[in-house]
C-alpha positions as CSV (number, residue, x, y, z in Angstrom):
1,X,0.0,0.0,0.0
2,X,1.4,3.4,-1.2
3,X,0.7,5.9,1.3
4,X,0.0,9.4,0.5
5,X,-0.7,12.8,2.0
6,X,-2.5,16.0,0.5
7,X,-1.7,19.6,1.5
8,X,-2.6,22.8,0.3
9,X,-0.4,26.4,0.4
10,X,-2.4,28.8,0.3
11,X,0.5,31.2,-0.6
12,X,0.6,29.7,-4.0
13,X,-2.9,28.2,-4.5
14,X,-1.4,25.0,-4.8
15,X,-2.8,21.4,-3.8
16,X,-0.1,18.9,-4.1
17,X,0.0,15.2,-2.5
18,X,3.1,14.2,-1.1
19,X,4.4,10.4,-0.8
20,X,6.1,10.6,3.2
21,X,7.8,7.4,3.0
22,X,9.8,8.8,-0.4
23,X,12.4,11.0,1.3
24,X,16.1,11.9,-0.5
25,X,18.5,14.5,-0.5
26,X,18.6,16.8,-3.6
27,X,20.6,19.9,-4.6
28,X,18.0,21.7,-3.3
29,X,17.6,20.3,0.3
30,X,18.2,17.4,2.6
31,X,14.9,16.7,2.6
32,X,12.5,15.9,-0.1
33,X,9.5,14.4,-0.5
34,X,8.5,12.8,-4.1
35,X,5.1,15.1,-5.0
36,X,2.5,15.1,-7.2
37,X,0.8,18.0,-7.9
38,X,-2.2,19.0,-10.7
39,X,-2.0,18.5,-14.6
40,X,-0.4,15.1,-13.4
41,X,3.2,16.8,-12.4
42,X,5.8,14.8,-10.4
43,X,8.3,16.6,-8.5
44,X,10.0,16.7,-5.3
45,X,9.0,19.4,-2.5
46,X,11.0,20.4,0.9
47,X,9.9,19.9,4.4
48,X,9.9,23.7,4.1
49,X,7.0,23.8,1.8
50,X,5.0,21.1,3.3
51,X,4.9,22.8,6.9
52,X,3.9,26.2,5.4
53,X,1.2,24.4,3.9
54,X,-2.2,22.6,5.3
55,X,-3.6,19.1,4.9
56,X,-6.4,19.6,2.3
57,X,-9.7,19.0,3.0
58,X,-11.3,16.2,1.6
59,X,-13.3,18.3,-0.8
60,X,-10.5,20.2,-2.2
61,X,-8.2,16.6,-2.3
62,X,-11.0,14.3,-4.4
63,X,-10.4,15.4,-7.4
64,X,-6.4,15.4,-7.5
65,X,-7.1,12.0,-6.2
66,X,-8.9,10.6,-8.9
67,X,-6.5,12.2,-11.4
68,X,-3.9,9.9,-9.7
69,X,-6.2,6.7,-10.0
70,X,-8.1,7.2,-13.3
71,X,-5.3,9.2,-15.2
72,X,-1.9,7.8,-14.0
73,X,-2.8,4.3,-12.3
74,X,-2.0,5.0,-9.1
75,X,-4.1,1.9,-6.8
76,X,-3.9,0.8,-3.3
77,X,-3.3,4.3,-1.6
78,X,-3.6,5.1,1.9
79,X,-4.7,8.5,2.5
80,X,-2.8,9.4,5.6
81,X,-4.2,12.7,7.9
């Protein structure tokens, strides 16, 4: 089971799901989380971003998540709050 974690910054009006369990160092930080954010982008986002951000609701998250299932084939995810 791929778990999986929605957030929104409201900063940036940007809803983006982030997979907690896929953390790396990059050139931009020493801690990144694998994202996925609308128009089915994959990218990597720091802790930074995530803790100015806050978990979406369900309403606002529904639709991102069926992108990921219908779209890209994402199956068996664990919506973590």
């Amino acid at each position: 089971m791929t778990q999986i974690k929605f957030f929104y910054n409201q900063e940036n009006e940007d809803l983006f799901a982030i997979f907690p369990n896929d953390i790396f160092r990059g050139i931009f930080g020493d801690k990144l989380f694998s994202c996925y954010s609308r128009v089915g982008q994959h990218s990597a986002c720091g802790t930074d971003y995530v803790q100015e951000s806050r978990l979406a609701k369900e309403d606002e998250y529904i639709p991102l998540l069926n992108e990921m299932i219908y779209n890209y084939g994402y199956k068996d995810l664990e919506i973590l709050m």
